[in-house]
N, CA, C and O atoms as a GROMACS GRO file, in nm:
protein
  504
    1UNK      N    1   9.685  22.911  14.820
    1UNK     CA    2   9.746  22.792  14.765
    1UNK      C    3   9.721  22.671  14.855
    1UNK      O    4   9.703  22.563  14.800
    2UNK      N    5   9.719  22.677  14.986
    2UNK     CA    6   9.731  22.598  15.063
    2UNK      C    7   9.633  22.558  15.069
    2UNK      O    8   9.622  22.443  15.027
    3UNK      N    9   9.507  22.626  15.122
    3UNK     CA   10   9.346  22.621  15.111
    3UNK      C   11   9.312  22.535  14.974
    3UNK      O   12   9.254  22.428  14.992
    4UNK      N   13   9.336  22.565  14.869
    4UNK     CA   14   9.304  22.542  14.749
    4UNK      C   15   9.355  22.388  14.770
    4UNK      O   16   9.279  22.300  14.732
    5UNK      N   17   9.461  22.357  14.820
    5UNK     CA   18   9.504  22.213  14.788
    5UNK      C   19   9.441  22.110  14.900
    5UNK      O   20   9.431  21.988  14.884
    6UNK      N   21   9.408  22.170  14.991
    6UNK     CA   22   9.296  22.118  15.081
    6UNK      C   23   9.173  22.086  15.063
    6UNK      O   24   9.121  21.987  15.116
    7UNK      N   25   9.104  22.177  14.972
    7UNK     CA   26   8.997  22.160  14.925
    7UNK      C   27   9.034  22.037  14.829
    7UNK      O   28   8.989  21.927  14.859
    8UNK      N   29   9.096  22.046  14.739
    8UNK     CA   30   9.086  21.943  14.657
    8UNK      C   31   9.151  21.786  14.685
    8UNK      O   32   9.132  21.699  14.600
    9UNK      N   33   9.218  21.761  14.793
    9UNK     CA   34   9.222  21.665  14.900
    9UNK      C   35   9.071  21.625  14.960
    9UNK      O   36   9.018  21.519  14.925
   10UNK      N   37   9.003  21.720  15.055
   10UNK     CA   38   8.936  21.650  15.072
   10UNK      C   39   8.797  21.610  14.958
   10UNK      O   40   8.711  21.530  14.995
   11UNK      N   41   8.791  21.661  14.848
   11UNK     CA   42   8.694  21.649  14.769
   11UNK      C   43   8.753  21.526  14.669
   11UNK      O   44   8.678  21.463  14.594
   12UNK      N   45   8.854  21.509  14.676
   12UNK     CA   46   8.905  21.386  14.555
   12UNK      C   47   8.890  21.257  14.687
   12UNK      O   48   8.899  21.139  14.655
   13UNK      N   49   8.867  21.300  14.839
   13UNK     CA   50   8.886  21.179  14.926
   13UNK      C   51   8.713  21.133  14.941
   13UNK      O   52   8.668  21.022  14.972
   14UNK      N   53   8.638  21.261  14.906
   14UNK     CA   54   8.499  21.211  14.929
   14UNK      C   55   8.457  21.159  14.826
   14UNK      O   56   8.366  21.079  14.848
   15UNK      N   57   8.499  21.177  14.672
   15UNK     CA   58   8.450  21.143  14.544
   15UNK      C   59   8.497  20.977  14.587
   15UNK      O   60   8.403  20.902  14.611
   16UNK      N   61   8.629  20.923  14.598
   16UNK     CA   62   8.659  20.822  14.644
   16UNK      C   63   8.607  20.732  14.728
   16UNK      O   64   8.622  20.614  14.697
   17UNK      N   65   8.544  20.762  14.835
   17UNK     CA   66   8.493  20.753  14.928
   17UNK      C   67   8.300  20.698  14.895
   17UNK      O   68   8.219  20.610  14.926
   18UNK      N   69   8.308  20.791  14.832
   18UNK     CA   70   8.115  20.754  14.761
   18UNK      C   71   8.143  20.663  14.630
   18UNK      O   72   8.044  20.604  14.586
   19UNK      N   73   8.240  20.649  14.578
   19UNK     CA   74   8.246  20.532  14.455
   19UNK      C   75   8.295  20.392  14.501
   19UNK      O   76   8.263  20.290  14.440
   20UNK      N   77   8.356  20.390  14.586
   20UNK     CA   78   8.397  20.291  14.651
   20UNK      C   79   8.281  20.222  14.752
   20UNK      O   80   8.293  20.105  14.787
   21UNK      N   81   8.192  20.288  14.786
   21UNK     CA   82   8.082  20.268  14.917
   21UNK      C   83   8.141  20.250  15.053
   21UNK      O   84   8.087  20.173  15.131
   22UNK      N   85   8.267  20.328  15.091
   22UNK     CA   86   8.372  20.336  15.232
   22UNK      C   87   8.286  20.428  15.292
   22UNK      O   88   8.323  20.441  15.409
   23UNK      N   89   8.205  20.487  15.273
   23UNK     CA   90   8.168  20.644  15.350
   23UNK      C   91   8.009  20.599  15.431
   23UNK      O   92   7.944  20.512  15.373
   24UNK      N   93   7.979  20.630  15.498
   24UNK     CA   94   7.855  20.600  15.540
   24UNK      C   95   7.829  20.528  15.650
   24UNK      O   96   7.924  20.498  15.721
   25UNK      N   97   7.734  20.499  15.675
   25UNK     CA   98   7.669  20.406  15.782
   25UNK      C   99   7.693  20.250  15.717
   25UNK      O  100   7.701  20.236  15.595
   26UNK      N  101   7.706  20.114  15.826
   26UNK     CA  102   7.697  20.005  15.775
   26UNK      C  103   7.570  19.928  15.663
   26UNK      O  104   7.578  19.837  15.580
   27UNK      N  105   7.454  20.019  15.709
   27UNK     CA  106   7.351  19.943  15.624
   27UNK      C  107   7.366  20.020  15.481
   27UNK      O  108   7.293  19.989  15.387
   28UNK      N  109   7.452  20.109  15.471
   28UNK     CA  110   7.460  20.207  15.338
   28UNK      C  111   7.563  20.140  15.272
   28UNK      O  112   7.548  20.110  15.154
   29UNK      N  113   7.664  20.114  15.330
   29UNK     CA  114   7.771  19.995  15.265
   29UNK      C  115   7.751  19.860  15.234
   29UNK      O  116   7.836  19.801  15.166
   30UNK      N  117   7.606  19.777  15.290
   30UNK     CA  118   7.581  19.668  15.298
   30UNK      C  119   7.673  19.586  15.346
   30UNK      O  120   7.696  19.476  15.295
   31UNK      N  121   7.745  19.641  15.467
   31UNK     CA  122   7.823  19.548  15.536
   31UNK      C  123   7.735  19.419  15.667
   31UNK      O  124   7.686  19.452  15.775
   32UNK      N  125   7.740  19.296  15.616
   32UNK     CA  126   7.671  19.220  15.728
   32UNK      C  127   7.736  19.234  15.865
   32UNK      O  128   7.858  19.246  15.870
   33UNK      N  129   7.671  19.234  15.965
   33UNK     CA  130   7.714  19.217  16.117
   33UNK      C  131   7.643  19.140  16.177
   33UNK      O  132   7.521  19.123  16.178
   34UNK      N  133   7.735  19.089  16.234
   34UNK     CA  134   7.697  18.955  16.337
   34UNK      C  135   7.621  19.011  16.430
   34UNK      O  136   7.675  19.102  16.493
   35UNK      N  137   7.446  18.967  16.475
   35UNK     CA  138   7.444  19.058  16.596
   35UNK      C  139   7.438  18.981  16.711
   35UNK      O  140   7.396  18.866  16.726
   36UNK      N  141   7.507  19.097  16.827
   36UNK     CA  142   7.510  19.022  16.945
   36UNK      C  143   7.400  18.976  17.013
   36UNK      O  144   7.303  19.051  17.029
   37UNK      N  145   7.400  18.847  17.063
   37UNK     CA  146   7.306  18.787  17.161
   37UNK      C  147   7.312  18.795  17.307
   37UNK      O  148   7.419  18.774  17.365
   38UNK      N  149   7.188  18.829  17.379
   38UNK     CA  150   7.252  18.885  17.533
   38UNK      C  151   7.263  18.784  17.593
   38UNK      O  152   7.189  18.692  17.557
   39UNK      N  153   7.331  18.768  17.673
   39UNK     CA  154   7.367  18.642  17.759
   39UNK      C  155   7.318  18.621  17.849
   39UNK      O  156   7.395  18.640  17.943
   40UNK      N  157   7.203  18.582  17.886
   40UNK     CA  158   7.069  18.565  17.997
   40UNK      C  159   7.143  18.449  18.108
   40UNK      O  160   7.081  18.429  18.213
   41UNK      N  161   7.266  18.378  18.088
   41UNK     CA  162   7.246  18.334  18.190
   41UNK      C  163   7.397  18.291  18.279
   41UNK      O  164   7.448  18.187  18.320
   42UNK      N  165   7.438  18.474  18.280
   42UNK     CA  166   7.550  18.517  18.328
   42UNK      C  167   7.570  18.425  18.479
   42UNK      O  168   7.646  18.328  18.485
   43UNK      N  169   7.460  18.489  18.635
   43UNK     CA  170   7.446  18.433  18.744
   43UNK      C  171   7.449  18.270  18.748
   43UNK      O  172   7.541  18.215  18.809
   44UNK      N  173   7.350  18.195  18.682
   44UNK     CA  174   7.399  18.055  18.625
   44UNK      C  175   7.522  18.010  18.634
   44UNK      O  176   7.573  17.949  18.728
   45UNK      N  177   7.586  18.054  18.496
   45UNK     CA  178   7.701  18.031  18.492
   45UNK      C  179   7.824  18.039  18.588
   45UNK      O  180   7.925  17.969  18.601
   46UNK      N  181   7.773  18.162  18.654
   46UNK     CA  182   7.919  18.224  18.734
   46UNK      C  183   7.881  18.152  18.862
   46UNK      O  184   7.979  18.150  18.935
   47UNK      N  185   7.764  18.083  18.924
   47UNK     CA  186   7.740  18.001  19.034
   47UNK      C  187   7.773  17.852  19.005
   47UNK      O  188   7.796  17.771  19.095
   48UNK      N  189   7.774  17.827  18.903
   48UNK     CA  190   7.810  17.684  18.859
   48UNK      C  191   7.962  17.639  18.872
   48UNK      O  192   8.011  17.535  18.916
   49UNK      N  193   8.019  17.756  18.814
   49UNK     CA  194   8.161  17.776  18.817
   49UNK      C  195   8.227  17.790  18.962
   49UNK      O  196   8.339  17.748  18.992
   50UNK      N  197   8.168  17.834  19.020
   50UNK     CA  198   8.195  17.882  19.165
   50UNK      C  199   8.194  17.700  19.230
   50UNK      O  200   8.295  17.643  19.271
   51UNK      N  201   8.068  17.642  19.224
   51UNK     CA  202   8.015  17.545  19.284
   51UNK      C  203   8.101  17.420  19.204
   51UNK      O  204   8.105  17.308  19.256
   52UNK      N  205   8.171  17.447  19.071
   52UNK     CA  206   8.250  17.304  19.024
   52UNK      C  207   8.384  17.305  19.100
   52UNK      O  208   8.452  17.206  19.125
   53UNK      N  209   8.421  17.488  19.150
   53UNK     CA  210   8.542  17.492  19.205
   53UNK      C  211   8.543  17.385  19.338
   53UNK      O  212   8.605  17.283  19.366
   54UNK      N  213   8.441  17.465  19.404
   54UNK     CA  214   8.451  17.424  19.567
   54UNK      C  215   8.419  17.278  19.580
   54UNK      O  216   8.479  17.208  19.661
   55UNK      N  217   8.304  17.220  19.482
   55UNK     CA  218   8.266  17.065  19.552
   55UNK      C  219   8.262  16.944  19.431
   55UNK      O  220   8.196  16.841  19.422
   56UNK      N  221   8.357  17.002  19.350
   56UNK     CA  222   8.358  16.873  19.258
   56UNK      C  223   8.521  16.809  19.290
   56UNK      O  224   8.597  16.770  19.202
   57UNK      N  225   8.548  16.810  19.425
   57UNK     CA  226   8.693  16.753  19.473
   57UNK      C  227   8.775  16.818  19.502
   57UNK      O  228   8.801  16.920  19.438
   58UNK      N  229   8.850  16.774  19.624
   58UNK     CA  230   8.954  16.864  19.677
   58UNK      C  231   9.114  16.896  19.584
   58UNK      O  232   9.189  16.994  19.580
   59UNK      N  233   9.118  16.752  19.516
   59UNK     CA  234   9.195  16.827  19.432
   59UNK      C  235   9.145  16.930  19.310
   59UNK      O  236   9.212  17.033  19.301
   60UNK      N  237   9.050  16.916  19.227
   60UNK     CA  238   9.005  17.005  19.150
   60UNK      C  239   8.996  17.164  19.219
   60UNK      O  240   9.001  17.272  19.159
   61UNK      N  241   8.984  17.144  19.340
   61UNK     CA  242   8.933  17.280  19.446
   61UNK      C  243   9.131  17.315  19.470
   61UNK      O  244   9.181  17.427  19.458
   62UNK      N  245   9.182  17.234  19.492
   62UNK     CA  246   9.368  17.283  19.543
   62UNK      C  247   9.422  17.314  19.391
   62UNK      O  248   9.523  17.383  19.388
   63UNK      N  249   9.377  17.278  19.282
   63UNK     CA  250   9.447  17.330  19.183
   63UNK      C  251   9.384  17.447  19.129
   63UNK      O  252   9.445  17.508  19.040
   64UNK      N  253   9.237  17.500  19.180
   64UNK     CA  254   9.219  17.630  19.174
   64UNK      C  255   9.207  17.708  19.233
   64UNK      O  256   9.174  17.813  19.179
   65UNK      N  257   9.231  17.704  19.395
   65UNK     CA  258   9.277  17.787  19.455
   65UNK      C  259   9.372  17.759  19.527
   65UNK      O  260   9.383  17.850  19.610
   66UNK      N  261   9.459  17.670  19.544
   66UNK     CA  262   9.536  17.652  19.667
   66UNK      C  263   9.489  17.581  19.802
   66UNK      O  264   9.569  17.562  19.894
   67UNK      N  265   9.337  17.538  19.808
   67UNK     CA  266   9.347  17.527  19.956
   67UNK      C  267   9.170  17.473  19.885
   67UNK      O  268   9.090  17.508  19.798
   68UNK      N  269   9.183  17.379  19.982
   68UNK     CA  270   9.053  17.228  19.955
   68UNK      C  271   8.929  17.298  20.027
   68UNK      O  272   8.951  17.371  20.123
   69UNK      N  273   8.803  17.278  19.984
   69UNK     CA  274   8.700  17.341  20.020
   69UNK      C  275   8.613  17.356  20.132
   69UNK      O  276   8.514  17.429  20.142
   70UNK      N  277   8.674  17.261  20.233
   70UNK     CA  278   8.617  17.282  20.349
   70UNK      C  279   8.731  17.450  20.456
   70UNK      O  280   8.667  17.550  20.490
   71UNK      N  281   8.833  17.444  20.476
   71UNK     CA  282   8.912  17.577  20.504
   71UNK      C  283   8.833  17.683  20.420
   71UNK      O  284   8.808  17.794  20.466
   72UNK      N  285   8.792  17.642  20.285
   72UNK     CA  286   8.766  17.811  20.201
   72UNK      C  287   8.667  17.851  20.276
   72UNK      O  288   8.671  17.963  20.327
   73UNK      N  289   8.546  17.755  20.297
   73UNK     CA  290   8.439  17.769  20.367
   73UNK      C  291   8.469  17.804  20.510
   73UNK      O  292   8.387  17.864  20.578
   74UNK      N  293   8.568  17.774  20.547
   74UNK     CA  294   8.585  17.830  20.704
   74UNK      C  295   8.662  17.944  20.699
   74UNK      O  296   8.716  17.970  20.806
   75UNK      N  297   8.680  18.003  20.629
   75UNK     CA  298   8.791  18.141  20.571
   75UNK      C  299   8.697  18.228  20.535
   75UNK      O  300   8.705  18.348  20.557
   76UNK      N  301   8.578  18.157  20.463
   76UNK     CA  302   8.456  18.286  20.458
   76UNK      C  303   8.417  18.302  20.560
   76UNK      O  304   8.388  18.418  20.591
   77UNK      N  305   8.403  18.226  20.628
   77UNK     CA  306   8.296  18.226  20.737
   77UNK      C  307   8.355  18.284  20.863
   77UNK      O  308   8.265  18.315  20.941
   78UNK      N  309   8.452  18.305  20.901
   78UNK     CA  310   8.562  18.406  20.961
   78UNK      C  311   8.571  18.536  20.882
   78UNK      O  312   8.578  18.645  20.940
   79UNK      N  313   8.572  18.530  20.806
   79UNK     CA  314   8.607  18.696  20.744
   79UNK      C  315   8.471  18.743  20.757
   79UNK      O  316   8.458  18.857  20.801
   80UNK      N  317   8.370  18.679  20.729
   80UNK     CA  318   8.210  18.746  20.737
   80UNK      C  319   8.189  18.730  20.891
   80UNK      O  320   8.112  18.820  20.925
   81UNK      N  321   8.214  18.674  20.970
   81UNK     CA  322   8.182  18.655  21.123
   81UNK      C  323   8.222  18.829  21.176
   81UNK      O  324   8.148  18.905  21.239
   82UNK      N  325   8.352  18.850  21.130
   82UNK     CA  326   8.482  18.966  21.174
   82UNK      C  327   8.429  19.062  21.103
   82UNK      O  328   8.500  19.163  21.104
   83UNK      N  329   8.313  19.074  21.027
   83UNK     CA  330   8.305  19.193  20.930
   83UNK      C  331   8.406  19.228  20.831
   83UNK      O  332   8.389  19.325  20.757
   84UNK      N  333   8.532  19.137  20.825
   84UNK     CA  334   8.604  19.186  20.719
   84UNK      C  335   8.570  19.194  20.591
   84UNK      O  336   8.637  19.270  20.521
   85UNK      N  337   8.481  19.134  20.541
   85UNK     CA  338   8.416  19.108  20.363
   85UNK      C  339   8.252  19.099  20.467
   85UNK      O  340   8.221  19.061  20.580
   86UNK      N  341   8.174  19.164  20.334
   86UNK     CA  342   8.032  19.160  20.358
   86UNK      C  343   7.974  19.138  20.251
   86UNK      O  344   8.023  19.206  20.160
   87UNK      N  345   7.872  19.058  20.211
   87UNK     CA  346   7.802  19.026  20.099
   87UNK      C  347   7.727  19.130  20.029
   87UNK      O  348   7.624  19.168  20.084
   88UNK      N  349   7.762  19.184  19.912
   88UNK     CA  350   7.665  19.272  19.877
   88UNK      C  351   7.567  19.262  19.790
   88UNK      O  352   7.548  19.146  19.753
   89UNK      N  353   7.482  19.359  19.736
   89UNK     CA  354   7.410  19.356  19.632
   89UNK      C  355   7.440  19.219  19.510
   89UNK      O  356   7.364  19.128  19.478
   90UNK      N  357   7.552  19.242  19.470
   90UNK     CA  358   7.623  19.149  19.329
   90UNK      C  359   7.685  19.048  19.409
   90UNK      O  360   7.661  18.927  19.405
   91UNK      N  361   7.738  19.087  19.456
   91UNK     CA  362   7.920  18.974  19.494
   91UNK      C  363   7.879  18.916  19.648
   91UNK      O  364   7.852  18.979  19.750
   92UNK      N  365   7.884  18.802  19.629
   92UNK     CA  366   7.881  18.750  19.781
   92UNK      C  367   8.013  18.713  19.827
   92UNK      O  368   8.107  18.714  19.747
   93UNK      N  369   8.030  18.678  19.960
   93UNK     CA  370   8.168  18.662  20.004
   93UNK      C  371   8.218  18.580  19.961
   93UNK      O  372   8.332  18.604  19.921
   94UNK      N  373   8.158  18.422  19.941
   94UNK     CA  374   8.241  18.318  19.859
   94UNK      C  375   8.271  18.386  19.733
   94UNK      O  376   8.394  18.389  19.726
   95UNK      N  377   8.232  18.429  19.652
   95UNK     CA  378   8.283  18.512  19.506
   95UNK      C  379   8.369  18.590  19.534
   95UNK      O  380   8.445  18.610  19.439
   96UNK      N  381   8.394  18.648  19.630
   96UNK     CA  382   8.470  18.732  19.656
   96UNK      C  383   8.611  18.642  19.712
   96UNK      O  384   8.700  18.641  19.626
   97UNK      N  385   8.631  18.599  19.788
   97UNK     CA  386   8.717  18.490  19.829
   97UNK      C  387   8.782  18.420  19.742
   97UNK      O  388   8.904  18.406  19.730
   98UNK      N  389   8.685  18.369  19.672
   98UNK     CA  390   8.732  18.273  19.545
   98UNK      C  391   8.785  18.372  19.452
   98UNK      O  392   8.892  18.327  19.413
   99UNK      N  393   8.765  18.466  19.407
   99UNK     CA  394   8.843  18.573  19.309
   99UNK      C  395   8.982  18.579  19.364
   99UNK      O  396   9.077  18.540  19.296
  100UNK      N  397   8.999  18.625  19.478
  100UNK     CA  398   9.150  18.685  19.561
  100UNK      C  399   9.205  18.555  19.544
  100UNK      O  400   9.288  18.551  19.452
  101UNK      N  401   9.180  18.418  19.619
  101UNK     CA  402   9.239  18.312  19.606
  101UNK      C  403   9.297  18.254  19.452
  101UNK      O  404   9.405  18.198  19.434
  102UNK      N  405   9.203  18.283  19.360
  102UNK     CA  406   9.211  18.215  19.176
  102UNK      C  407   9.365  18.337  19.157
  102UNK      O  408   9.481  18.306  19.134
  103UNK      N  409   9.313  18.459  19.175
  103UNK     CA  410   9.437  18.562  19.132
  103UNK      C  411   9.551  18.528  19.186
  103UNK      O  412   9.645  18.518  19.107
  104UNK      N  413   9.582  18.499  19.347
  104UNK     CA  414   9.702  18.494  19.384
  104UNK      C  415   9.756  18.345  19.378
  104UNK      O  416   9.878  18.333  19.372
  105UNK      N  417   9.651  18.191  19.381
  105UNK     CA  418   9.683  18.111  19.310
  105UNK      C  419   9.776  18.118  19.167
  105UNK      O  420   9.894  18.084  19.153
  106UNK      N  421   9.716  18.153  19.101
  106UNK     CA  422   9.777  18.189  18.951
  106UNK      C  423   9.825  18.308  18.856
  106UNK      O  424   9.849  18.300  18.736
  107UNK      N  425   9.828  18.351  18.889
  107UNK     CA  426   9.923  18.527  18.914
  107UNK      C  427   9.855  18.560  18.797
  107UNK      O  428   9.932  18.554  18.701
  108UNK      N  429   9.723  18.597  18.762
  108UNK     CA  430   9.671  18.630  18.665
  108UNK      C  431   9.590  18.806  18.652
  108UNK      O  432   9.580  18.860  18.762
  109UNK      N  433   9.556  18.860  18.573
  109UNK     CA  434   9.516  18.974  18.540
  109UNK      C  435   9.366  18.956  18.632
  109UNK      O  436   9.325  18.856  18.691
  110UNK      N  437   9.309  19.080  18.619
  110UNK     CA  438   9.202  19.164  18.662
  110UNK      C  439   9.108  19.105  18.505
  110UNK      O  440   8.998  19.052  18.518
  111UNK      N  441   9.138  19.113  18.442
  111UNK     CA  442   9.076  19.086  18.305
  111UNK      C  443   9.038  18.943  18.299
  111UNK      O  444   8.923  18.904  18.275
  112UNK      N  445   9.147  18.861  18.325
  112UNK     CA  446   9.109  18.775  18.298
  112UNK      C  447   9.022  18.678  18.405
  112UNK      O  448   8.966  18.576  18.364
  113UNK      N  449   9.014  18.729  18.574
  113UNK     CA  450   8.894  18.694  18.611
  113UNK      C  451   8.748  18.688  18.599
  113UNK      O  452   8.655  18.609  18.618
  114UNK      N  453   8.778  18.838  18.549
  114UNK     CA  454   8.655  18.928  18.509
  114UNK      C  455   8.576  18.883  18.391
  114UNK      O  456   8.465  18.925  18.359
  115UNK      N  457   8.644  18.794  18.333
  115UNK     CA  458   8.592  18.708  18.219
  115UNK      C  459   8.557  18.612  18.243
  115UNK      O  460   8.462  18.564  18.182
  116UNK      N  461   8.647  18.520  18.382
  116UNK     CA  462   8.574  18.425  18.410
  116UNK      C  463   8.432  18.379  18.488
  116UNK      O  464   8.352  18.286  18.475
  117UNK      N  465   8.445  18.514  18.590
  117UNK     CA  466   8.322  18.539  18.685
  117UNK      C  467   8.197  18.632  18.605
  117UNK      O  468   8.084  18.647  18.650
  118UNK      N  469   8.253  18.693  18.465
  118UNK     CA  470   8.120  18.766  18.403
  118UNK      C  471   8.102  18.878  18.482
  118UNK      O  472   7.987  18.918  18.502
  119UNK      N  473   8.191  18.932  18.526
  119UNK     CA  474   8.260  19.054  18.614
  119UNK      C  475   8.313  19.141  18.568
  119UNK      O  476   8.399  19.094  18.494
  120UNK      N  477   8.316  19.323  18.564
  120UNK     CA  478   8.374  19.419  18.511
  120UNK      C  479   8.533  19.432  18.581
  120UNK      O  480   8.550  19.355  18.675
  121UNK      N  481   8.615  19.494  18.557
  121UNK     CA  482   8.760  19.475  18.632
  121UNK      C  483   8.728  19.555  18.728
  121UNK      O  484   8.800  19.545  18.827
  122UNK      N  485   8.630  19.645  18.734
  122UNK     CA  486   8.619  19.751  18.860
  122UNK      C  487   8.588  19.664  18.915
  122UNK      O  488   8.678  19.638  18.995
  123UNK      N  489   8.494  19.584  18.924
  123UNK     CA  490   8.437  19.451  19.048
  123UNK      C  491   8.553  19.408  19.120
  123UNK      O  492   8.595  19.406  19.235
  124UNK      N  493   8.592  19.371  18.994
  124UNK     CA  494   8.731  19.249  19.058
  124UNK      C  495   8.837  19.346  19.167
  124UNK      O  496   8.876  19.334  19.284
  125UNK      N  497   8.851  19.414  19.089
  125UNK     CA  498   8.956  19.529  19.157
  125UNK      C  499   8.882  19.581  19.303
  125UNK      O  500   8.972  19.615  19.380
  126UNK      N  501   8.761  19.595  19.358
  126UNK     CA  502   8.726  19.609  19.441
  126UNK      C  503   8.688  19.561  19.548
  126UNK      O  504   8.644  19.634  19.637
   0.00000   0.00000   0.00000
């Protein structure tokens, strides 16, 4: 009995399913999709951003991080002197600096840096 009403569940859901055109792949439904465009000019961007923070004015630079751009520059340059932050492969120390400073400036998510720098949250988080 039970079997029997199963079967005919899922066979009244597939008859449904193929008359309607719900079942299938998108090009079988003729559903349009937007397709994505790759974003070639991630580094660009995320250096531009970096570079409007630090030298397009000390106030523009204190309302996004707290602290005017000549100290940030001497705050990297102490933490990289001390070995405390090291530039790597991806992330250089000013990116790195400027992330910790933007977050605790503005008490914001892992996400939402990571969107601004074109950064995964593991980055940020690390």
């Amino acid at each position: 009995m039970l079997i029997g009403a199963t079967t005919a569940l899922v066979g009244a859901t597939s008859v449904f399913l193929k008359n309607y055109n719900c079942g299938g792949t998108d090009s079988e439904v003729g559903v349009t999709q937007i397709p994505r465009q790759p974003y070639v000019n991630i580094d660009i961007d995320r250096e531009n951003y970096i570079n409007s923070v630090l030298y397009c004015g000390d106030t523009h630079c204190l309302n996004q991080i707290r602290m005017s751009s000549a100290p940030f520059l001497k705050l990297c340059e102490v933490l990289e002197g001390r070995k405390r932050l090291i530039n790597t492969v991806h992330v250089s120390v000013r990116e790195q600096v400027l992330m910790f400073l933007h977050i605790l400036g503005h008490n914001v998510r892992f996400r939402a840096i990571g969107g601004r720098f074109f950064r995964s949250t593991w980055t940020v988080d690390n």
